[in-house]
C-alpha positions as CSV (number, residue, x, y, z in Angstrom):
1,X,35.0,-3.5,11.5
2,X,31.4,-2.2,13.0
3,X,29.7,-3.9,15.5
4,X,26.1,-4.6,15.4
5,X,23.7,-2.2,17.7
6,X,21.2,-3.8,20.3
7,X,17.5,-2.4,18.8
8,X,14.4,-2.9,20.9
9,X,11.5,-4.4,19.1
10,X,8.2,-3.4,19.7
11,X,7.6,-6.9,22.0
12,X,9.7,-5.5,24.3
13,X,13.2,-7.9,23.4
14,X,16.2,-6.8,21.7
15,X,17.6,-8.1,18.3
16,X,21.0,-7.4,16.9
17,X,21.2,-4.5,13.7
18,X,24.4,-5.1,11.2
19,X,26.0,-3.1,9.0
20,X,26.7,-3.7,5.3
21,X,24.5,-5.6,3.1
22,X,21.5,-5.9,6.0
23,X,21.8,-2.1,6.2
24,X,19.2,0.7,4.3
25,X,17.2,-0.8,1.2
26,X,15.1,1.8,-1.3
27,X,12.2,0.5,-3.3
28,X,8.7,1.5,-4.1
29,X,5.9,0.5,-3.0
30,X,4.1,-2.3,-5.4
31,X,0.5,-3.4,-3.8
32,X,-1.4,-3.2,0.0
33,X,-3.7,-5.7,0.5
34,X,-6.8,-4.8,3.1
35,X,-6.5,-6.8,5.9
36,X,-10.2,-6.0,7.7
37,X,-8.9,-5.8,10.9
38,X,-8.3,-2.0,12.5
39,X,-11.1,1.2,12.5
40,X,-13.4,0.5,9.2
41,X,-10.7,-2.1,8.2
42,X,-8.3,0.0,6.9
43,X,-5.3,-1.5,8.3
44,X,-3.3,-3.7,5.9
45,X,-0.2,-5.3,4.2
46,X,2.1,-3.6,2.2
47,X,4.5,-4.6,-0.7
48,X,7.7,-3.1,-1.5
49,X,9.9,-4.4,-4.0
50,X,13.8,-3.8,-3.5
51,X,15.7,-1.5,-6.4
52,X,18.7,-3.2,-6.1
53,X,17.9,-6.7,-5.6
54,X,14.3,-7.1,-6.8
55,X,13.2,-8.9,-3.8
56,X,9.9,-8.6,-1.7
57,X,9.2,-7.6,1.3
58,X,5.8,-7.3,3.4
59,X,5.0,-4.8,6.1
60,X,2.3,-3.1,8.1
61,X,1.2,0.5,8.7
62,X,3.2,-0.1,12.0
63,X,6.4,-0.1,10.6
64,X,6.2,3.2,8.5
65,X,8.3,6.0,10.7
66,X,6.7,9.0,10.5
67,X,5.4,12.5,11.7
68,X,1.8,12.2,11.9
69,X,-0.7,9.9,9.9
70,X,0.8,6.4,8.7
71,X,0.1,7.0,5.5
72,X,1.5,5.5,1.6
73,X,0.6,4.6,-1.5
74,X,1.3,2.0,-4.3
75,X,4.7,4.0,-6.1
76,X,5.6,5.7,-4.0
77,X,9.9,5.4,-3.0
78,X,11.0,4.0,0.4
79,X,14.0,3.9,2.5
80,X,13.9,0.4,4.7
81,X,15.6,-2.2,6.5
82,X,15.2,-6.0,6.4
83,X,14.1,-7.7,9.6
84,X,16.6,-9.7,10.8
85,X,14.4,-12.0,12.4
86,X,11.8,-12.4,9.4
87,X,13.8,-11.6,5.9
88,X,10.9,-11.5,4.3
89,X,9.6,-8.5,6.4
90,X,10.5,-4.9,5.7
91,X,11.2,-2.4,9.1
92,X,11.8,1.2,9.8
93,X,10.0,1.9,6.6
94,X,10.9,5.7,5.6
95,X,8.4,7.4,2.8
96,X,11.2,9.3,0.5
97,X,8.6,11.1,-2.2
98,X,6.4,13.2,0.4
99,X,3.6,15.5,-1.2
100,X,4.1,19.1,-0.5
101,X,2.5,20.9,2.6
102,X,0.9,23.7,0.6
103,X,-0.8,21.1,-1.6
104,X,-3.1,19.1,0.9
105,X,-4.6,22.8,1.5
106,X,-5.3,23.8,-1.4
């Protein structure tokens, strides 16, 4: 049997992580809806619909871990978690189809 890890949030409190079924998710990415808040309004939610389950889940750019710009587009594949404290809300989102250096210089 695992235990569940401590994570801090971004608010500064600590919620517990399980194992199992609440672990990784895939999915793509389905719609992003402008928000109008942020530089230009760019920032907005995102929509990524689970492979496994077909389920829902909304984010922001602030939960996409990468190097870099925040970036993702409608199709692409993910790698996420479920919020424990919102199950509606996707975390530690993880882009799994990224472009190819050489091609952004082209």
């Amino acid at each position: 049997m695992t235990t569940p890890r401590r994570q801090r949030t971004r608010r500064g409190s600590t919620r517990q992580l399980g194992s199992g079924a609440a672990g990784q998710r895939f999915g793509r990415i389905t719609d992003r809806r402008p928000s109008g808040s942020g530089p230009g309004g760019r920032f907005g939610t995102y929509y990524v619909r689970d492979d496994e389950d077909g389920a829902s889940y909304s984010f922001s750019y602030a939960d996409i871990v990468t190097e870099g710009f925040r970036t993702i587009r409608t199709g692409e594949r993910v790698r996420f978690l479920a919020d424990p404290a919102n199950p509606a809300h996707a975390i530690y989102v993880i882009r799994l189809d990224l472009p190819e250096v050489d091609d952004y210089y082209k």
